[in-house]
N, C-alpha and C positions, 0 to 999 in steps of 0.2 A: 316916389320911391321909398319913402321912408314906412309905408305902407306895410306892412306884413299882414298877407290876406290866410286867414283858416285853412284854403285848399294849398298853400303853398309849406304852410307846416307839415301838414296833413305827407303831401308827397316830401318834403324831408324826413319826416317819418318812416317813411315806406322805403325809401334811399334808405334809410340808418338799417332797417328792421331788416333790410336784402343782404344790406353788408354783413349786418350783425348773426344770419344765416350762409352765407356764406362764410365767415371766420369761423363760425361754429361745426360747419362741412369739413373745415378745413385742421381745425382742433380734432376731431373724432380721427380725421385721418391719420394725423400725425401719433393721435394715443393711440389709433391699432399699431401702425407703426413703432412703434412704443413697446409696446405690449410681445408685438414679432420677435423685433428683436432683444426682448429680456427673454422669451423663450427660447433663441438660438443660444442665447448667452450660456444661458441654463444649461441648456443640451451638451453646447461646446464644455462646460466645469464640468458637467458629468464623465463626458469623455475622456477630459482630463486626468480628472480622479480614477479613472479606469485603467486610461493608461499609466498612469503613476505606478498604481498597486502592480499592473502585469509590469513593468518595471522590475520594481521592490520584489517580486517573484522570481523575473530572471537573474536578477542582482545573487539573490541567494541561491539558487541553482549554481550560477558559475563560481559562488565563494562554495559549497559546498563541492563540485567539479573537483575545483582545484586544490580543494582537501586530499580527494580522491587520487585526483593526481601525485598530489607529493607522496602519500602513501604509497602508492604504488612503485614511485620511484626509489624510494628507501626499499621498500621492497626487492625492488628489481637490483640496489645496488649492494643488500643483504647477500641476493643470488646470485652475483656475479663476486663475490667473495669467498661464499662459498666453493662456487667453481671454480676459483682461484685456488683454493686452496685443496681441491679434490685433484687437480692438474698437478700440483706439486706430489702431491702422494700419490699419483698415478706413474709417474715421471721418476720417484724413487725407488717406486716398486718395479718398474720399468728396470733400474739400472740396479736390483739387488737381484732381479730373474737373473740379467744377463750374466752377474755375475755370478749366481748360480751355473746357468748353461752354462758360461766357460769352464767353471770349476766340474763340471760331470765330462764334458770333454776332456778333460786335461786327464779324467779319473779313468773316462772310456780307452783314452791312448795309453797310459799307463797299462791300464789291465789287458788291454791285447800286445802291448810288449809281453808284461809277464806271461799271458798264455803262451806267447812265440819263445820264451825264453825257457821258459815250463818241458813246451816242445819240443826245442832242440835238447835240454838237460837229458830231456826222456827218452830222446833218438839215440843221445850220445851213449848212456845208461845200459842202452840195450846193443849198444853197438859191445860191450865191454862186455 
């Protein structure tokens, strides 16, 4: 037993040299493997970065939006003051007609008394 014969090296040899091809089979796999997924990785940070900036895009749309927005609403609440205050001077001029109208009524009934008084003066006049 203590023997170590040349053809028994020989095939531990060939044992080491099968394994040492096989781990090498199995290295190569694992570096494409490797290799895979650093280019998902890759792919996945670009996406990323893609989506970040269309983010940063819509970010600014809606802060610019809502510029738009408040403008608008200063605006809108400019025109509802204004209108506020066209109602009051419509509403005045509303109650200085009327008091017009009445005053031409009161002027209209007046003057047809006097014509009615004009009238009889003249009836009477010519009765004489």
């Amino acid at each position: 037993m203590g023997e170590i014969t040349n053809e028994m090296i020989w095939q531990a040899i060939k044992e080491l040299a099968d394994q040492l091809q096989q781990t090498n089979g199995q290295v190569e796999r694992l570096a494409k493997q490797v290799q895979q997924t650093n280019e998902q990785v890759e792919q996945l940070t670009k996406q990323v970065q893609q989506t970040n900036e269309q983010v940063e895009q819509l970010t600014k749309q809606v802060q610019q939006t809502n510029e738009q927005v408040e403008r608008l609403a200063e605006q809108v609440q400019q025109t509802n003051e204004q209108v506020h205050r066209l109602s009051e001077q419509v509403s005045d001029m509303d109650r200085r007609l009327t008091d017009v109208a009445n005053g031409q009524k009161i002027l209209v009934e007046e003057l047809f008394e006097n014509k009615k008084e004009i009238k009889r003066i003249k009836t009477a006049l010519n009765l004489y």
